[in-house]
Backbone bond lengths (Angstrom), bond angles and torsions (degrees), N, CA, C in turn:
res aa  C-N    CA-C-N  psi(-1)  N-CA   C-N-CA  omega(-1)  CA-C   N-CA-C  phi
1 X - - - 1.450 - - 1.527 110.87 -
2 X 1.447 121.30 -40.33 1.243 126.08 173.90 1.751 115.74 -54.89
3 X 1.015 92.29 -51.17 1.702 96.17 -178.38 1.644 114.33 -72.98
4 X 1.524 113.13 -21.46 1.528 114.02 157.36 1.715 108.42 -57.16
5 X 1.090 126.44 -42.17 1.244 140.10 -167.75 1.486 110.31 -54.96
6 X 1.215 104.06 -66.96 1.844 137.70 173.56 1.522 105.34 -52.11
7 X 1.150 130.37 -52.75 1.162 145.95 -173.15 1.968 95.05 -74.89
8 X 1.172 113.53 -70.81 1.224 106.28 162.48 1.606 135.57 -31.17
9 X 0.756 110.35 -70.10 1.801 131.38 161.89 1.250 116.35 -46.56
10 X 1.807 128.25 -33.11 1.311 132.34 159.72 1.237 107.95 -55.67
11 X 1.662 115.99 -89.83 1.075 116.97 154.39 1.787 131.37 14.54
12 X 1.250 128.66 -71.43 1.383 148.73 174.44 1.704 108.67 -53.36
13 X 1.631 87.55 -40.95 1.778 99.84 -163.83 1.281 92.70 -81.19
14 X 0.923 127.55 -57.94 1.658 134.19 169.25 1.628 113.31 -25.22
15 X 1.822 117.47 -73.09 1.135 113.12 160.34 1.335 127.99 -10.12
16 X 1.531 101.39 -86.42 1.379 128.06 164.06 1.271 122.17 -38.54
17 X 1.537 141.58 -60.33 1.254 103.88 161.13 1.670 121.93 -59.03
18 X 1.258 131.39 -40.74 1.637 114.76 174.22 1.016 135.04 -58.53
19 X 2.008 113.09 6.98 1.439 115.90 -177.05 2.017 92.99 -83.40
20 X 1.847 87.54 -48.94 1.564 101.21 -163.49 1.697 105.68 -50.86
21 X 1.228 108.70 -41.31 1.631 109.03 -174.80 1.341 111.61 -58.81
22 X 1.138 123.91 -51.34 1.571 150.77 169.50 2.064 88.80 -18.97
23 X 1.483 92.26 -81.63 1.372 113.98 -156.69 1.587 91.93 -72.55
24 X 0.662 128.89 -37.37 1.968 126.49 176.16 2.188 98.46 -62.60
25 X 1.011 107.89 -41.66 1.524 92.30 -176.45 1.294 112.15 -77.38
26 X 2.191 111.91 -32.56 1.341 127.88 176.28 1.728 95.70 -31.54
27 X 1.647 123.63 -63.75 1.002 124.02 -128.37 1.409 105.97 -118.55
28 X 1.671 108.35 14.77 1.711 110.12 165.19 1.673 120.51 -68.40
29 X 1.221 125.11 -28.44 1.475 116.90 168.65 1.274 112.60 -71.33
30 X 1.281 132.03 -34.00 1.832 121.91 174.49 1.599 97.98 -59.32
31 X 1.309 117.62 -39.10 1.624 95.27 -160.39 1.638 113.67 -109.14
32 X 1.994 110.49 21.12 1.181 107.28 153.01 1.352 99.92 -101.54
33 X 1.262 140.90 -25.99 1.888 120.38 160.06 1.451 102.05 -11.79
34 X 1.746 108.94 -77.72 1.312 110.52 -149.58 1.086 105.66 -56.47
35 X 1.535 134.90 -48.58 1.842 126.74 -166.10 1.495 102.92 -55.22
36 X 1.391 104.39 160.63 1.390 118.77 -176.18 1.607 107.81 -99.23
37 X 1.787 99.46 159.25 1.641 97.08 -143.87 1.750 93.08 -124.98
38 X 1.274 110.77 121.57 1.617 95.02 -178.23 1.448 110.18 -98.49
39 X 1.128 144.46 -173.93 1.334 142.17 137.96 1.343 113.77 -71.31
40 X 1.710 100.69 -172.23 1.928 113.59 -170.41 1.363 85.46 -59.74
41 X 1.243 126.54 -52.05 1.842 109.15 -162.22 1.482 129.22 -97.81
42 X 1.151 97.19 36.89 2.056 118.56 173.73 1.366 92.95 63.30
43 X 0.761 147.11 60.41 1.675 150.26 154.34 1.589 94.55 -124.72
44 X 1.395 100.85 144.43 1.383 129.66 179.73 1.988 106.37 -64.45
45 X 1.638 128.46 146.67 0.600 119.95 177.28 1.452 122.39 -110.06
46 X 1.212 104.00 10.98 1.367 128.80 -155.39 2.051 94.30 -91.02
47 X 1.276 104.55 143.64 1.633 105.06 -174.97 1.652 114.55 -139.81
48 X 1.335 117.77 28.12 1.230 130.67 178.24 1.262 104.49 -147.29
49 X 1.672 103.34 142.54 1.707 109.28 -161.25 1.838 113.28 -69.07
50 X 0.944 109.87 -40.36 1.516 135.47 163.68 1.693 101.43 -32.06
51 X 1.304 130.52 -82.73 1.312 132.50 170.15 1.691 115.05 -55.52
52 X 0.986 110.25 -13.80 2.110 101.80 -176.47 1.501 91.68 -101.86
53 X 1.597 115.05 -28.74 1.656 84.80 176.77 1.188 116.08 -78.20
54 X 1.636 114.44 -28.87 1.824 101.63 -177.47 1.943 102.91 -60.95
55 X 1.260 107.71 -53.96 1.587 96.46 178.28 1.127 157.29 -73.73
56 X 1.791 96.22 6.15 1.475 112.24 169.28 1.868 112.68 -124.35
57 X 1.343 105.73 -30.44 1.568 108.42 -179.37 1.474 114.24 -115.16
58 X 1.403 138.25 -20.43 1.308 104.91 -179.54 1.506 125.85 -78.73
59 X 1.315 108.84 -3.80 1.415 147.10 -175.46 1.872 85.77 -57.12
60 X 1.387 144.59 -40.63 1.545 135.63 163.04 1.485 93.13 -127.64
61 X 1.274 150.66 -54.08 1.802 132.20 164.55 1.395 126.80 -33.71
62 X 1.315 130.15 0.22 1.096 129.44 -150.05 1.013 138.55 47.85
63 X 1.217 120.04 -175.00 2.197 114.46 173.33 1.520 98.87 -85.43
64 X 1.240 111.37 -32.16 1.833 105.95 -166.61 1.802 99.24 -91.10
65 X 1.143 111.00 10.18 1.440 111.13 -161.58 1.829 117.15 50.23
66 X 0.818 119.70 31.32 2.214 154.71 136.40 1.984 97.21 -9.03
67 X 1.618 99.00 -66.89 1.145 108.69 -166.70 1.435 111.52 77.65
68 X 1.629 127.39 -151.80 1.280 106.82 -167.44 1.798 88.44 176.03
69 X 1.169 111.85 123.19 1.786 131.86 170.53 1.414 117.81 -84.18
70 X 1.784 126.50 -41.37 1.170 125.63 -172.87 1.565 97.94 -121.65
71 X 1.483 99.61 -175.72 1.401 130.34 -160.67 1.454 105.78 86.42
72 X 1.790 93.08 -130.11 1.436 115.00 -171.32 1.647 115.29 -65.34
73 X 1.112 113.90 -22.51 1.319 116.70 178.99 2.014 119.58 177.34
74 X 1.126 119.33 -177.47 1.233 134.87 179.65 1.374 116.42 -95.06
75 X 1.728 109.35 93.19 1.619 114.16 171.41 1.117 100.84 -107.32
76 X 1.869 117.88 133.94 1.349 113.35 -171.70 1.590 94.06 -101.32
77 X 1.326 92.60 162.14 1.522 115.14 -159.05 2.057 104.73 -66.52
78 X 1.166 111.17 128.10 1.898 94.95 170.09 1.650 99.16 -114.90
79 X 1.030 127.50 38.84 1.349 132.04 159.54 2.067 108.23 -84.42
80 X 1.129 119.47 116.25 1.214 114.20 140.97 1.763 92.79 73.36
81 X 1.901 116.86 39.67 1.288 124.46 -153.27 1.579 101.36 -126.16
82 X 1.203 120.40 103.18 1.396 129.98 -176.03 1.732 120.92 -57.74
83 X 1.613 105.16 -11.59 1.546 109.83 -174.73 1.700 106.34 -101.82
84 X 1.684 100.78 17.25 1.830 117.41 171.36 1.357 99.25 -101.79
85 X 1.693 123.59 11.26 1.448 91.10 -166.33 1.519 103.48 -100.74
86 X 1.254 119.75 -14.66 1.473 126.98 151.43 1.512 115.05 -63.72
87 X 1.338 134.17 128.51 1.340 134.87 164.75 1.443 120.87 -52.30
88 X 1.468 110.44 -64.40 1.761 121.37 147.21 1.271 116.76 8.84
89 X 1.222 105.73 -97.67 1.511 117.04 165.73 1.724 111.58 -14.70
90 X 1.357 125.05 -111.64 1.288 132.02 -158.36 1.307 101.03 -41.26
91 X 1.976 114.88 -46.20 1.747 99.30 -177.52 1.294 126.09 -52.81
92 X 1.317 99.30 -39.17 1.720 109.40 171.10 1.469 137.83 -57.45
93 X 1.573 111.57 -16.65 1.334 152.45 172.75 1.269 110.99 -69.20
94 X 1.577 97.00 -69.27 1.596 107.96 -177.93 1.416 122.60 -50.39
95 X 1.437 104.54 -53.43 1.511 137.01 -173.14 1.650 119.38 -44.71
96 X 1.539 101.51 -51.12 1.031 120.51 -171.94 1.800 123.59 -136.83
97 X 1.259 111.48 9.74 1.228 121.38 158.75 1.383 117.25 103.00
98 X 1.286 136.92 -167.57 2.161 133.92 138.00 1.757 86.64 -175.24
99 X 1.531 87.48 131.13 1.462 105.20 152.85 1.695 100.66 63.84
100 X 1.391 118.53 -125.47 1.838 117.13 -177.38 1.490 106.15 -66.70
101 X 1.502 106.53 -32.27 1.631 111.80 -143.93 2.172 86.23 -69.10
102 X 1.139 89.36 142.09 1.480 91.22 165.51 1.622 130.21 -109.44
103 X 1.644 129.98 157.60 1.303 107.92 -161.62 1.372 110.60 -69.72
104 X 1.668 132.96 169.14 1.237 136.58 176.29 2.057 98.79 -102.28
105 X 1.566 121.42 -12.48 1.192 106.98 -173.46 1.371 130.99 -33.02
106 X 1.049 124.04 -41.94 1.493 142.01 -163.00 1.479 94.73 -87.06
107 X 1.201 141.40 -26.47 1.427 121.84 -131.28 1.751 90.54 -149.42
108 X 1.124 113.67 15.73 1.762 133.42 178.50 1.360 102.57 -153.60
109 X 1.309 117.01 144.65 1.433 135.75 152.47 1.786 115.30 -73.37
110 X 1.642 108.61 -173.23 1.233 95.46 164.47 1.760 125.58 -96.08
111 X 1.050 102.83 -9.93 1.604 114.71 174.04 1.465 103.05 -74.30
112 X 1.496 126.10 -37.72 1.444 123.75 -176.37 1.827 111.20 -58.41
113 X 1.596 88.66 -54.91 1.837 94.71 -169.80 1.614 92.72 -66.37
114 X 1.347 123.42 -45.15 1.697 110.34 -174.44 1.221 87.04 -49.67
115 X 1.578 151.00 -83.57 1.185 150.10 -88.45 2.239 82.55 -92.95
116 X 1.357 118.65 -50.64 1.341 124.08 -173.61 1.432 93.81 -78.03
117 X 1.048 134.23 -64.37 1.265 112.82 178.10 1.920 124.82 -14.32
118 X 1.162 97.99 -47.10 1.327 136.25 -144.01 1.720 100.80 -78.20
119 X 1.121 85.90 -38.22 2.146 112.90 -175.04 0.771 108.69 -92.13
120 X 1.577 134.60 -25.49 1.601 120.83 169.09 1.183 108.23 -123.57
121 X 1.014 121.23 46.87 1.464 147.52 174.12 1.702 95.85 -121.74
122 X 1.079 132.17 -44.99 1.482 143.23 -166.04 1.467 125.74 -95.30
123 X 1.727 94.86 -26.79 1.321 105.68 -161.30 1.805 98.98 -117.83
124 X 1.481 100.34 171.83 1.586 106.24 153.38 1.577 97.11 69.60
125 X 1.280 104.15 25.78 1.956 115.17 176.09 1.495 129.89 78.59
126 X 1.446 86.06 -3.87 1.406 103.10 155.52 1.258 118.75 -95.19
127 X 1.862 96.53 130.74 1.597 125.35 -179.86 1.202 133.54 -105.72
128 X 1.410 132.84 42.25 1.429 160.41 -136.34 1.351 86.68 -107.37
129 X 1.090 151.23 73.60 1.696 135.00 178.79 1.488 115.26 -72.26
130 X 1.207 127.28 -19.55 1.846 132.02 173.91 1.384 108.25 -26.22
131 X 0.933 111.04 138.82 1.643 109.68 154.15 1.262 108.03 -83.72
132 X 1.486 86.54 150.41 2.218 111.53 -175.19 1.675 76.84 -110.52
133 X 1.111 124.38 141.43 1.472 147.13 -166.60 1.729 92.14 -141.67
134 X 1.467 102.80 121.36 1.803 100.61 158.77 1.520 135.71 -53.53
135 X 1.267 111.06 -11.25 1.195 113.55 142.38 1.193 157.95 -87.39
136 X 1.003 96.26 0.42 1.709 142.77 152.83 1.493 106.85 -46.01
137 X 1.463 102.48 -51.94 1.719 115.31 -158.02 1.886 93.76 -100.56
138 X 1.365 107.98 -40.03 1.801 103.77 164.87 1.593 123.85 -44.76
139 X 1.006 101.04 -39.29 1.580 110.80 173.67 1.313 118.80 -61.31
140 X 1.483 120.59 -51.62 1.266 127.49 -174.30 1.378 108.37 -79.45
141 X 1.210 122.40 -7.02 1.721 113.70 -172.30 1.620 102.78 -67.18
């Protein structure tokens, strides 16, 4: 009777893991969308500000641009952030780094950082309406 039991209970467990695998492979293309996608030469392929901020900054800015005080470190908030209302600023940020944040030069063009520049400059309650122009960001390199 015991080994009906065991045999039973394998059985079940067995099921059960081949349901979970099932639904874990079901659901590997939704959750490589989200990861971020570089090209052959580690630069981002992404060309709208909307997609480079989810795949390069909300990752410590948050999604709402929130930012963040504890854990691993100090990301200051770009939601609703008065030192975006100059363009300067963030290109200069991006470009070349401060403190944890590291530079994006290598790993962005200048149409990319205009293009993010551009999105959290616009977005997240910030009302900066200027255009960020890639030459904007040529200058500052």
């Amino acid at each position: 009777m015991d080994r009906l039991n065991i045999a039973n209970r394998s059985v079940i467990c067995l099921l059960q893991n081949m349901i979970l695998v099932g639904i874990s492979l079901f659901s590997l293309p939704a959750l490589s969308a989200e990861l971020p996608h570089f090209s052959s030469g580690k630069t981002f392929i992404y060309k709208d500000g909307e997609s480079l901020y989810k795949a390069t900054c909300q990752g410590c800015h948050m999604s709402k641009g929130e930012g963040a005080s504890t854990g691993a470190g100090m990301y200051p908030a770009l939601a609703n952030n008065p030192k975006l209302a100059g363009a300067a600023y963030p290109i200069y940020i991006i470009l070349h780094g401060r403190n944890g944040m590291p530079s994006f030069a290598k790993s962005m063009n200048d149409d990319q950082i205009a293009a993010v520049v551009g999105y959290i400059r616009t977005h997240m309650g910030n009302h900066y309406p200027d255009q960020v122009k890639p030459e904007d960001v040529k200058n500052s390199r």
